[in-house]
N, C-alpha and C positions, 0 to 999 in steps of 0.2 A: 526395533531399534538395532540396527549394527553394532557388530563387538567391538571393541576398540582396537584391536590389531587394525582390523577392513577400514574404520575409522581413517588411522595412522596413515595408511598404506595408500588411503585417497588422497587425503591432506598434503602428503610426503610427493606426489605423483603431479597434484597440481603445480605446488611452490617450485618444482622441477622444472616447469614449463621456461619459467622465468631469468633460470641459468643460460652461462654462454654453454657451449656444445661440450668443450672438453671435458667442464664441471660435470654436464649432464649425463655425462657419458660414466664417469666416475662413480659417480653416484647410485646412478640405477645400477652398476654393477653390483655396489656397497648393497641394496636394496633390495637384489637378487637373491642373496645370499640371506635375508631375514624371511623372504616371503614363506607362507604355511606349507603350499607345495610346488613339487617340483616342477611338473609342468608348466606356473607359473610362470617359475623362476628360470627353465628354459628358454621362456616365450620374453622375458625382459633381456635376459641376457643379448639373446639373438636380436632384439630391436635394437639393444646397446650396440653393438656391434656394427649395426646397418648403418645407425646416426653416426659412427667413427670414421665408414668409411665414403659415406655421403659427404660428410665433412674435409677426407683426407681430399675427395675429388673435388670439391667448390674451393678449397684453397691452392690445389692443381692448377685447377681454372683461373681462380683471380692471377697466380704468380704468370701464368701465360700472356693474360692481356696487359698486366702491368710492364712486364718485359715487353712483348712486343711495342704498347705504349711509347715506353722506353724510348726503343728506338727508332720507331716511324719522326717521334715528336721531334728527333734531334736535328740541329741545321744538318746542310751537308757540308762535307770539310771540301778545300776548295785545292 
């Protein structure tokens, strides 16, 4: 049987799935910092970090199309 930290630490890793990015990002940080060791706690951190900036670029992205959107969609002034 698994000890309860490894328990915790699964449990905690799934229910994460479920968050929006920011949260999740937050979090495994918060999460980081409890794991037993460090290497772990290196290897979430730097995932954390990847999801941040995965993220900072897909919302890059949306703000692009949306503008562009923008202004393709507009009449033209006469």
């Amino acid at each position: 049987m698994e000890n309860s930290a490894e328990q915790l630490i699964k449990y905690v890793l799934k229910k994460l799935e479920t968050e929006p990015v920011e949260k999740r990002v937050e979090l495994y940080d918060v999460l980081a910092s409890f794991m037993p060791d460090e290497t772990t706690s290196v290897q979430l951190r730097k995932c954390s970090e990847e999801l941040r900036q995965i993220d900072l670029k897909l919302q890059s992205l949306k703000s692009f199309f949306f503008i562009r959107d923008t202004h393709e969609n507009s009449e033209p002034r006469s």
